[in-house]
Residue frames as a rotation matrix with the C-alpha (Angstrom) as fourth column:
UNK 1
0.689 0.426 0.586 168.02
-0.534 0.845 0.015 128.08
-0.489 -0.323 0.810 56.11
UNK 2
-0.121 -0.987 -0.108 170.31
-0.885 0.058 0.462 125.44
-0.450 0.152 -0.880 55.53
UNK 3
0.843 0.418 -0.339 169.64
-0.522 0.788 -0.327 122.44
0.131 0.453 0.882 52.96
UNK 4
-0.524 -0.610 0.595 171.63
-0.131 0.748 0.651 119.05
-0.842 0.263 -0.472 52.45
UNK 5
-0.892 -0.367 -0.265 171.72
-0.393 0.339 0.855 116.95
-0.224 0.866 -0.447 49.79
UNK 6
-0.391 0.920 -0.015 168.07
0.912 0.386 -0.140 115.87
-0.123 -0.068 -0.990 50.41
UNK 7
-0.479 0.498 0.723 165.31
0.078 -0.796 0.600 118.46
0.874 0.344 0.343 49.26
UNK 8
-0.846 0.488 -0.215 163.44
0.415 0.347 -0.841 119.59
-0.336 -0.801 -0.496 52.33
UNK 9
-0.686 0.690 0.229 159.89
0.399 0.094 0.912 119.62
0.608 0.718 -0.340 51.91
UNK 10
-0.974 0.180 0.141 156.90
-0.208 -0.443 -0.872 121.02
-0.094 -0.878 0.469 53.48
UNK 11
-0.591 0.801 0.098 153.06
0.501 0.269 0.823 120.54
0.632 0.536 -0.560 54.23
UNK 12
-0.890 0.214 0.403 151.07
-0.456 -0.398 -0.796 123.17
-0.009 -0.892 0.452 56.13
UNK 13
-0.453 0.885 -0.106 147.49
0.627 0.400 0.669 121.62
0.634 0.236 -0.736 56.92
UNK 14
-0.540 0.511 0.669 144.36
-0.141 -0.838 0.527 123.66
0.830 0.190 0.525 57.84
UNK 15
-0.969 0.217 0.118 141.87
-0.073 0.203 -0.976 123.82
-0.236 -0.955 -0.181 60.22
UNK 16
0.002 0.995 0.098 138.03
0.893 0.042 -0.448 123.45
-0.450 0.089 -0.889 60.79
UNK 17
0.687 0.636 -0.352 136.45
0.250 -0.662 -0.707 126.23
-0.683 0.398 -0.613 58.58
UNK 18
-0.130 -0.851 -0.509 139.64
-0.226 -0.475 0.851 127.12
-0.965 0.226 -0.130 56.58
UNK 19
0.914 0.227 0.336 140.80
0.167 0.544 -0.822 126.75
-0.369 0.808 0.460 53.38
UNK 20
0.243 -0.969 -0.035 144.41
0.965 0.238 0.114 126.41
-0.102 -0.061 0.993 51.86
UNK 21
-0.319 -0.643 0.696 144.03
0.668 -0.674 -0.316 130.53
0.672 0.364 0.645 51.20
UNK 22
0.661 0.750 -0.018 142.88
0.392 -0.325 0.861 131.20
0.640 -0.576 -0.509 54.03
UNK 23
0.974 -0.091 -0.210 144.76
0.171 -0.322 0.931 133.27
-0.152 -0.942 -0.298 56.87
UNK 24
0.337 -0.848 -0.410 148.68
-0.840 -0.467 0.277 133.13
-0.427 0.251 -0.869 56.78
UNK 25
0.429 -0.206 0.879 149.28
0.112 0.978 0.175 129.83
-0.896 0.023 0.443 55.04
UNK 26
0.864 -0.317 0.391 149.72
0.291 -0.319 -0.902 131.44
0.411 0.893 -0.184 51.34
UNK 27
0.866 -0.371 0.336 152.10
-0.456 -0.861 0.226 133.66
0.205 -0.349 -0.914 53.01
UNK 28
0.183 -0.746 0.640 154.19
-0.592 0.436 0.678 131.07
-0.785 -0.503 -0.362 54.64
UNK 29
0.297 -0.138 0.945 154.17
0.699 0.705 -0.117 128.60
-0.650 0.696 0.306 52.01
UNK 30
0.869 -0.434 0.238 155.44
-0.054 -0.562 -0.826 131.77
0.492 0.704 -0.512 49.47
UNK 31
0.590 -0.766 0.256 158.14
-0.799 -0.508 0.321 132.07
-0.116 -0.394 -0.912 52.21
UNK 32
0.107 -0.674 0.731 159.24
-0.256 0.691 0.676 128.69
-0.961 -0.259 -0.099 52.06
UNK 33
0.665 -0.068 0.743 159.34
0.690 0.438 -0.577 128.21
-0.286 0.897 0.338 48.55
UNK 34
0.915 -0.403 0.026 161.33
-0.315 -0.753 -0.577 131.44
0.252 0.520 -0.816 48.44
UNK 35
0.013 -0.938 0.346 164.28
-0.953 0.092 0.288 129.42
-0.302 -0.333 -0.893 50.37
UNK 36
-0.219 0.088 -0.972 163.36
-0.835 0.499 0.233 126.54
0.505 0.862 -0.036 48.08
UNK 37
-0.750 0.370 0.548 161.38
-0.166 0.698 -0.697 124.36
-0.641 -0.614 -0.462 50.10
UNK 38
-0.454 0.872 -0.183 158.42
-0.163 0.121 0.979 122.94
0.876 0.475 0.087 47.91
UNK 39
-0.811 0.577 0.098 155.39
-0.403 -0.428 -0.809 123.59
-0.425 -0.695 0.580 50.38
UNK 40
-0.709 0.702 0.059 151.98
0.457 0.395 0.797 122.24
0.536 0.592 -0.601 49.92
UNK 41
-0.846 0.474 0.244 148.56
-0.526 -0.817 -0.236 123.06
0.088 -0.329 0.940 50.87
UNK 42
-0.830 0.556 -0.038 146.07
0.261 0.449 0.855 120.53
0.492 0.700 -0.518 50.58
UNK 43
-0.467 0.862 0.196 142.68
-0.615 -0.476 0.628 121.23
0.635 0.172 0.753 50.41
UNK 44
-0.983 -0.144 0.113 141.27
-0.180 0.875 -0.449 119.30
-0.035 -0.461 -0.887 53.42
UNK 45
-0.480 0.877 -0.017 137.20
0.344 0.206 0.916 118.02
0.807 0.434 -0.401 52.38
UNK 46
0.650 0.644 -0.402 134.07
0.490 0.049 0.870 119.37
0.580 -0.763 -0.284 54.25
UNK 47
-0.636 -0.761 0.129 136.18
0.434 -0.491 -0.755 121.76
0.638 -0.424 0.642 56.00
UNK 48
-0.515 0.480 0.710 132.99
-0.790 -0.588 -0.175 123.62
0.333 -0.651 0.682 57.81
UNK 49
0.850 0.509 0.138 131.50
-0.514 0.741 0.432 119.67
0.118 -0.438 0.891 58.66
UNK 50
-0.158 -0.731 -0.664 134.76
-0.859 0.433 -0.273 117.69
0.487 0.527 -0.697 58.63
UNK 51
0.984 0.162 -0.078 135.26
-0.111 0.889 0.445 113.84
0.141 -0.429 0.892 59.14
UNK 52
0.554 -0.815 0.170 138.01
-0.707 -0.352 0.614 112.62
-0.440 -0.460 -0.771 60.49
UNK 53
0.344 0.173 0.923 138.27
0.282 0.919 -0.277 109.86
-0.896 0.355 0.267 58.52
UNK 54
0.620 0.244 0.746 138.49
0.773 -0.026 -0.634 111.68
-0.135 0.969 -0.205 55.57
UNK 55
0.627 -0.683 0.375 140.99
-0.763 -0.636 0.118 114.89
0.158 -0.360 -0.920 56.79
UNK 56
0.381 -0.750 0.540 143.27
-0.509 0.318 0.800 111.81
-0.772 -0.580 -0.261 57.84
UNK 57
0.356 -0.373 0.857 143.59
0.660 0.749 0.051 110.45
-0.661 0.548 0.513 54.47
UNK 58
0.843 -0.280 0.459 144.09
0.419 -0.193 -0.887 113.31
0.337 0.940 -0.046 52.69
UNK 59
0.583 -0.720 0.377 146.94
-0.807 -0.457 0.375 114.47
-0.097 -0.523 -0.847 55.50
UNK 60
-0.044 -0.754 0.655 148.73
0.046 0.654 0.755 111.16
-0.998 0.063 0.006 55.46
UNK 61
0.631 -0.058 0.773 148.83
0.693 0.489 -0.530 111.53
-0.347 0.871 0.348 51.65
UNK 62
0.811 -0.398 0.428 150.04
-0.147 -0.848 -0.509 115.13
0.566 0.350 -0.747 51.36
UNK 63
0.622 -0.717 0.315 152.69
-0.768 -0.483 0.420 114.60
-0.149 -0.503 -0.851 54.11
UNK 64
0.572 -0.254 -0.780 153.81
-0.374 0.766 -0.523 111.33
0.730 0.591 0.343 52.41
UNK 65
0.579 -0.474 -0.663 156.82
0.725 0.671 0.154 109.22
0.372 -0.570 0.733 53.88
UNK 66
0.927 -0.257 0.273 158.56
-0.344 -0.872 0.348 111.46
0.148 -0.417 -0.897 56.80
UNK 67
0.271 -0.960 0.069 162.43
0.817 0.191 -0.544 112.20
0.509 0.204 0.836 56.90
UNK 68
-0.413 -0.591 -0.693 164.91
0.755 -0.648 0.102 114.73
-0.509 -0.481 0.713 58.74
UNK 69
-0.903 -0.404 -0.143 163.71
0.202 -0.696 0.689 116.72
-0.378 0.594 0.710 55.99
UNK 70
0.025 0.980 0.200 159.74
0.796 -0.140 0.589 116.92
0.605 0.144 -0.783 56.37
UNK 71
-0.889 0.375 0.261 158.41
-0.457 -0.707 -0.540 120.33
-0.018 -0.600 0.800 58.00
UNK 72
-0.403 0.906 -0.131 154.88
0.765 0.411 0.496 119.91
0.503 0.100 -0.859 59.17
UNK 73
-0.920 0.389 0.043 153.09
-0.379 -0.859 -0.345 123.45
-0.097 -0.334 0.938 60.20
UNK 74
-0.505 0.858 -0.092 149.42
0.537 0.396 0.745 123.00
0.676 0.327 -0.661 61.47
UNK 75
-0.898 0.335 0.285 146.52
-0.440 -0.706 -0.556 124.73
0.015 -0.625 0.781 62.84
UNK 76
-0.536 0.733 0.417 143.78
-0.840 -0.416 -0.349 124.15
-0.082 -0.538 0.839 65.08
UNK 77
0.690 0.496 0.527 142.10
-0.414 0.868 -0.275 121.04
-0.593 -0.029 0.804 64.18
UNK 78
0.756 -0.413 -0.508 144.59
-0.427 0.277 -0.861 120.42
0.496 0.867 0.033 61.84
UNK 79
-0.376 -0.785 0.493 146.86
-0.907 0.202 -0.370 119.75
0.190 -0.586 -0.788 64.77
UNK 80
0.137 0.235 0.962 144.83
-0.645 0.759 -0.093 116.87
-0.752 -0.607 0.255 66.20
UNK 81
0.916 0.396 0.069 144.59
-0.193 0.584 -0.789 115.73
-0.352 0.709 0.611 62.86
UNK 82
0.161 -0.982 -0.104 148.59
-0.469 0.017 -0.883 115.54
0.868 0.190 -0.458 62.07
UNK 83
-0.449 -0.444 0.775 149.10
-0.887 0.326 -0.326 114.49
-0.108 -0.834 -0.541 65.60
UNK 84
0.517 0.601 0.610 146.48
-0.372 0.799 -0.472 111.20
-0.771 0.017 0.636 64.87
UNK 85
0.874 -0.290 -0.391 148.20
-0.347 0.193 -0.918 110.78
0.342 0.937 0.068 61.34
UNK 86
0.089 -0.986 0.139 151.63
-0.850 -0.148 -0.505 110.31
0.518 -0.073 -0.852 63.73
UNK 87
-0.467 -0.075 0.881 150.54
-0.562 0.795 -0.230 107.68
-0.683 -0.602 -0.413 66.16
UNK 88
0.579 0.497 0.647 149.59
-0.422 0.861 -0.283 106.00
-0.698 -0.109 0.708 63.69
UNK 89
0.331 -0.732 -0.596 153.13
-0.660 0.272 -0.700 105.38
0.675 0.625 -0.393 61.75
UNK 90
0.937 0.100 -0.336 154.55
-0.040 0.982 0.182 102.52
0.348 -0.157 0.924 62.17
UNK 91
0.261 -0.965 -0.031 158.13
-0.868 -0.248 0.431 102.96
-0.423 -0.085 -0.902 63.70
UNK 92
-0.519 -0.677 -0.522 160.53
0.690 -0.692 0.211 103.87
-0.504 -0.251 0.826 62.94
UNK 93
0.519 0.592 0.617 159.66
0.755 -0.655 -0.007 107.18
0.400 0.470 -0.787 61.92
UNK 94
-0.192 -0.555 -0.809 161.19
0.802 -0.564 0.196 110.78
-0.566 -0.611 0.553 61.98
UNK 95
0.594 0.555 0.583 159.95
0.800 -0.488 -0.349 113.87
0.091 0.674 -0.733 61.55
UNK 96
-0.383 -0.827 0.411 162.56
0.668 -0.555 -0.496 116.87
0.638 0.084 0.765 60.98
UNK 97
-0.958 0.202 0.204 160.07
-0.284 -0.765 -0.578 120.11
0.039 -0.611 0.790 62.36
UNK 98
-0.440 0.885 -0.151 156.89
0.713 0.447 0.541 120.07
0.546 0.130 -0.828 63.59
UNK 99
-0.997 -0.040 0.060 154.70
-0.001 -0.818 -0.575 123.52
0.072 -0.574 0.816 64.50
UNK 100
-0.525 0.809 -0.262 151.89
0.771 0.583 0.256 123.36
0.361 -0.068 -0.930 65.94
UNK 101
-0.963 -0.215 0.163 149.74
0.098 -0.842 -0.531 126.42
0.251 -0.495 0.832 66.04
UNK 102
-0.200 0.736 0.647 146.77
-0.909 0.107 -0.402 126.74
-0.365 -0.669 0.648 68.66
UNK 103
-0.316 -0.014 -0.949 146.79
-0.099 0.995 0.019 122.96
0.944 0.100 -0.316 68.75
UNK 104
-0.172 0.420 0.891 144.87
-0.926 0.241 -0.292 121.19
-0.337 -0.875 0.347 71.39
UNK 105
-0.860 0.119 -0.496 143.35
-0.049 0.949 0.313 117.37
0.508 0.293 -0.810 72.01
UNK 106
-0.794 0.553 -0.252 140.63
0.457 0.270 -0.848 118.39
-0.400 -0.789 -0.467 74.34
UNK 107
-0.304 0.913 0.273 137.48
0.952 0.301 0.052 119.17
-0.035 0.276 -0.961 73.70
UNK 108
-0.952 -0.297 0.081 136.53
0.274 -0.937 -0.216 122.65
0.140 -0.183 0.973 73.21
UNK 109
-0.625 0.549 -0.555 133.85
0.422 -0.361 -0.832 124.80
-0.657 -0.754 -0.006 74.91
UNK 110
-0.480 0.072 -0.874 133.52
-0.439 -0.882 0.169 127.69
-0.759 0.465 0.455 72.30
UNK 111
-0.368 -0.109 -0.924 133.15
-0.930 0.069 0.362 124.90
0.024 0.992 -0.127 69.50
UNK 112
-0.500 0.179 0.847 131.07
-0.347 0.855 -0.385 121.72
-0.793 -0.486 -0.366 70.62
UNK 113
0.779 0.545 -0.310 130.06
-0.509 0.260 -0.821 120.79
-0.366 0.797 0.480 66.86
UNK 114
0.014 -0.889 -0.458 133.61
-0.814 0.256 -0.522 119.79
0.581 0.380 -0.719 66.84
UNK 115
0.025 -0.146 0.989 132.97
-0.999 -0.028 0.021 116.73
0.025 -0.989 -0.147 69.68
UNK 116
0.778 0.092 0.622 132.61
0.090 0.963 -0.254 113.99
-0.622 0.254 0.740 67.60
UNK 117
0.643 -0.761 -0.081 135.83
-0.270 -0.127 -0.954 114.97
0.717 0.636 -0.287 65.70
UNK 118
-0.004 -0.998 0.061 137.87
-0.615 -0.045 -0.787 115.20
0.789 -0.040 -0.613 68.59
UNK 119
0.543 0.042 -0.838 136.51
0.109 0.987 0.120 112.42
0.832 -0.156 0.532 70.73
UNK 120
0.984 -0.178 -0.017 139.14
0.055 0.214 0.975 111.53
-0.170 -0.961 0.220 72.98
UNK 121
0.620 -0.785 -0.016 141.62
-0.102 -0.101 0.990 113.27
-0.778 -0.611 -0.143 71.56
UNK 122
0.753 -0.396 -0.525 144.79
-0.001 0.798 -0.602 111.36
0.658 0.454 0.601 70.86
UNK 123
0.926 -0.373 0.057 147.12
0.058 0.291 0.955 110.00
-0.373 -0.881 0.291 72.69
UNK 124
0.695 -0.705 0.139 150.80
-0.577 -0.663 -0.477 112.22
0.429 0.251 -0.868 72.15
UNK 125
0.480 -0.764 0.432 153.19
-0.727 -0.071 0.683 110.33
-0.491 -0.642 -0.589 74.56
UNK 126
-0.401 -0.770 0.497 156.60
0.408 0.335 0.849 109.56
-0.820 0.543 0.180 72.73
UNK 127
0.686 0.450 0.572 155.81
0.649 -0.022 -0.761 111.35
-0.330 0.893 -0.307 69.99
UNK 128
0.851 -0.496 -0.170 158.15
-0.420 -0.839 0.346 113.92
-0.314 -0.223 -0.923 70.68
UNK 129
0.188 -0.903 0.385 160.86
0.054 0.401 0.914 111.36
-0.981 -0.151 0.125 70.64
UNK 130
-0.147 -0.296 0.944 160.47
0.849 0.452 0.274 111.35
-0.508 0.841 0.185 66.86
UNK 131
0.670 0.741 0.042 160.76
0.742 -0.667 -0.067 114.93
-0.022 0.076 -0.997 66.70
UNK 132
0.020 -0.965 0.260 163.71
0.665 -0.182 -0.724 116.79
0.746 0.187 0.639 65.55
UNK 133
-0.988 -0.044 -0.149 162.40
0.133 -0.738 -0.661 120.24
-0.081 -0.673 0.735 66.51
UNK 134
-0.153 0.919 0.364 158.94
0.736 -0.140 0.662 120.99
0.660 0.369 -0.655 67.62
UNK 135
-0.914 -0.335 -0.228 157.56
0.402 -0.818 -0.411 124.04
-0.049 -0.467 0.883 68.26
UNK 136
-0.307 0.951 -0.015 154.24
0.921 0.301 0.248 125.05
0.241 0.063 -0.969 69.68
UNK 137
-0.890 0.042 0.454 152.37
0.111 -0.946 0.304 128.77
0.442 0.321 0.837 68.99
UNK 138
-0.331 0.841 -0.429 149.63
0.943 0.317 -0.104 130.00
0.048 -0.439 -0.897 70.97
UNK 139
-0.234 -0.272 0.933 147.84
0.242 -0.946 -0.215 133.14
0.941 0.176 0.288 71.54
UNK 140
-0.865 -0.253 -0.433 147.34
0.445 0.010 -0.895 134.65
0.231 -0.967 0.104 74.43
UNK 141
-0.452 0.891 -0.035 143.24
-0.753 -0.402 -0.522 135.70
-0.479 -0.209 0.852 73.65
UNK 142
-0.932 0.269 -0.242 142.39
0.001 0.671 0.742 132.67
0.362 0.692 -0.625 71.45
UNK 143
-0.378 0.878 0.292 138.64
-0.909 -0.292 -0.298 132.68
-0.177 -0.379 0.909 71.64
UNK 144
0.376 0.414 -0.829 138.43
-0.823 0.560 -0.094 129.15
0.425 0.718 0.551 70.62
UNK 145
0.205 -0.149 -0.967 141.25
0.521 0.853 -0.021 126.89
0.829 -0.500 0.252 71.83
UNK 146
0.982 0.055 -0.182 141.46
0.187 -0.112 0.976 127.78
0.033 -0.992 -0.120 75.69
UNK 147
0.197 -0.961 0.194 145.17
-0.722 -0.276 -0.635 128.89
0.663 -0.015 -0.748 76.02
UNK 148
-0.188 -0.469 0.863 145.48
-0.866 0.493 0.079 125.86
-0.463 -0.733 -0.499 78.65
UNK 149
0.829 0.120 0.546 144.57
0.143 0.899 -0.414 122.91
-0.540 0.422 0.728 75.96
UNK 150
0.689 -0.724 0.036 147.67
-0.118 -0.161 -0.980 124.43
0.715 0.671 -0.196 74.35
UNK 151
-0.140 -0.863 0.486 149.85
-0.962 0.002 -0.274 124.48
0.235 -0.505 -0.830 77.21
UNK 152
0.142 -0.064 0.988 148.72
-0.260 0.960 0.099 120.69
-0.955 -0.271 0.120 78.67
UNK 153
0.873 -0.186 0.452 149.42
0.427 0.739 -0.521 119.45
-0.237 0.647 0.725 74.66
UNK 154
0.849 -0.472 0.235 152.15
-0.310 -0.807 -0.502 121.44
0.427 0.354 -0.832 75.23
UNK 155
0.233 -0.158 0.960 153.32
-0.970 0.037 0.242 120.08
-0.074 -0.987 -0.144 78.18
UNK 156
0.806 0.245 0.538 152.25
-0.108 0.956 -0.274 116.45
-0.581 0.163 0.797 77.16
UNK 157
0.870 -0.373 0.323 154.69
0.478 0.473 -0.741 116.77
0.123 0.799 0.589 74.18
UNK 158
0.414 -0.807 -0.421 157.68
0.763 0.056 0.644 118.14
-0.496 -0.588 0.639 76.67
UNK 159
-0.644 -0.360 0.674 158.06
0.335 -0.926 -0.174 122.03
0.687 0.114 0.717 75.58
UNK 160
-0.183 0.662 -0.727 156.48
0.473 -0.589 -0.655 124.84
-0.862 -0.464 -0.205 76.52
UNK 161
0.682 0.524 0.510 154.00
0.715 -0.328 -0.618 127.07
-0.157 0.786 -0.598 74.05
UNK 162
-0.900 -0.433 -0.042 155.72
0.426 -0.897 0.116 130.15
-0.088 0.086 0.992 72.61
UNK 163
0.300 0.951 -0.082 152.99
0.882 -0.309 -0.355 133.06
-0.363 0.034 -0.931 72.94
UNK 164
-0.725 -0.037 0.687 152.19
0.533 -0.662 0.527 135.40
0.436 0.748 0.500 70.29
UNK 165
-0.727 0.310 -0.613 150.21
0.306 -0.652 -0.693 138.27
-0.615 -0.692 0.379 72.58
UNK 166
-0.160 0.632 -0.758 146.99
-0.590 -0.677 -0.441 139.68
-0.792 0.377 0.481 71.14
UNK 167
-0.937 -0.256 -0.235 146.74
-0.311 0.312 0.898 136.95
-0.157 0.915 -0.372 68.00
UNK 168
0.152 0.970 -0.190 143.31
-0.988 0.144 -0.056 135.89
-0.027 0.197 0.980 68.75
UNK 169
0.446 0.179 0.877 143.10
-0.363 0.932 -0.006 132.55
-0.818 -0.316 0.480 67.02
UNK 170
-0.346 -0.896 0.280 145.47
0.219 0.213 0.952 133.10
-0.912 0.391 0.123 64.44
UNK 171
0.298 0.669 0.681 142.71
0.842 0.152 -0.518 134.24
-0.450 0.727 -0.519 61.59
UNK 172
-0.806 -0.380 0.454 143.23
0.550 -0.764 0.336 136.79
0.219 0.521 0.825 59.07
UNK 173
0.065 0.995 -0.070 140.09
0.533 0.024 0.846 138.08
0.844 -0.092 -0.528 60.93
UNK 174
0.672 -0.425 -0.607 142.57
0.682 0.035 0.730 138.55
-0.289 -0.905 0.313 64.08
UNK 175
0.570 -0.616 -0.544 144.49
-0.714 -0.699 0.044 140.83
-0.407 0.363 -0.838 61.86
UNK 176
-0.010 -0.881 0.474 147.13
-0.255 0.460 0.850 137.56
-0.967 -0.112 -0.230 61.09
UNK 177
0.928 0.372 0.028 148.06
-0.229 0.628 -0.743 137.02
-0.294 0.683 0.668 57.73
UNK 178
0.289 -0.846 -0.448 151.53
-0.171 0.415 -0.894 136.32
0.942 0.335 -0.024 58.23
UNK 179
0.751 -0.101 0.653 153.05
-0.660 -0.157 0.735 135.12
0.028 -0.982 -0.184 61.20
UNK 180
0.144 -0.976 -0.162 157.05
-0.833 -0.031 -0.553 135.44
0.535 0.215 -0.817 61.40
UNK 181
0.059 -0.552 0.832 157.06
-0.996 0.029 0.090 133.32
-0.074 -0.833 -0.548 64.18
UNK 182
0.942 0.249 0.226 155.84
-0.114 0.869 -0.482 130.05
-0.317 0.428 0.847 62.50
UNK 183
0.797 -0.595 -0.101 158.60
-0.016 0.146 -0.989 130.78
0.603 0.790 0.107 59.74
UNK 184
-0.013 -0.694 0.720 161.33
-0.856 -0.364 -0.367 131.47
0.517 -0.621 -0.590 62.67
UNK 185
-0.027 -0.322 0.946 160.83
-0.644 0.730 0.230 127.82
-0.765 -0.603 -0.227 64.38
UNK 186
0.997 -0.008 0.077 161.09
0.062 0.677 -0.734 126.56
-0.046 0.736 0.675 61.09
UNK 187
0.674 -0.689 0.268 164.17
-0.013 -0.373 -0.928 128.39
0.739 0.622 -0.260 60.33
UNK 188
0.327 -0.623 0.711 166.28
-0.939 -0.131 0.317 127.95
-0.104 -0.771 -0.628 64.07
């Protein structure tokens, strides 16, 4: 990985049931501090009830003012919840990387205690524009987010997913506690 004169920084943010040592987040956050990236973790409240209200303040605090030189790595609810935290900067704005893994905005079948969280969503279009590189991770069994709410917030935000085969939903449950490919659209 290449640095400039600016430190680049990082913030991975959880999902619904999680916690910052949960799954491959230690993992990744060791990797990026090994190529000197300071990495955070923050601890997001009420993780097995969350509000959104409350998950958006402590994400717009941990990911602070964005630059060429923010990384933002999220999962599962944590996506919707970074993606809401974006539309609601004020432009300008620019965010260096942005991975989004099993991210979705739609409601989810598997998980309808989550329906007052995600509402309606959020609305993604032009977000991209303020998007160095973003790069979106799915599996291809996810028992949770539907592999097509990833591809249509895929779609919506002009890529295509990258699929990790067999990953489940990305849990250290799924076998995953590391997962190169995160650290690889960080690093391209």
């Amino acid at each position: 990985m290449t640095t400039g004169t600016t430190q680049r920084r990082a913030s991975i943010i959880h999902g619904y049931a999680a916690s910052p040592e949960d799954h491959w987040f230690s993992w990744l956050a060791e990797q990026l501090n090994a190529y000197n990236i300071p990495t955070t973790i923050p601890a997001l409240p009420n993780p097995q009830n969350p509000d959104s209200a409350q998950w958006m303040e402590v994400v717009r605090a941990d990911m602070g003012a964005l630059d060429e030189n923010s990384i933002v790595v999220a999962h599962s609810l944590g996506c919707l919840t970074v993606l809401r935290n974006l539309r609601s900067l004020a432009d300008p704005w620019h965010l260096g990387v942005l991975v989004l893994v099993s991210g979705f905005i739609d409601q989810l079948p598997a998980l309808p205690d989550l329906n007052s969280y995600i509402g309606d969503g959020c609305d993604v279009a032009g977000l991209g524009n303020h998007i160095g590189r973003l790069t979106i991770v799915r599996s291809d069994a996810d028992p949770y987010v539907p592999p097509d709410h990833t591809d249509r917030l895929a779609s919506l935000l002009g890529v295509s997913a990258k699929v990790v085969p067999g990953a489940g939903h990305f849990l250290a449950s799924d076998g995953i506690t590391s997962l190169p490919e995160v650290l690889e659209a960080i690093e391209s």
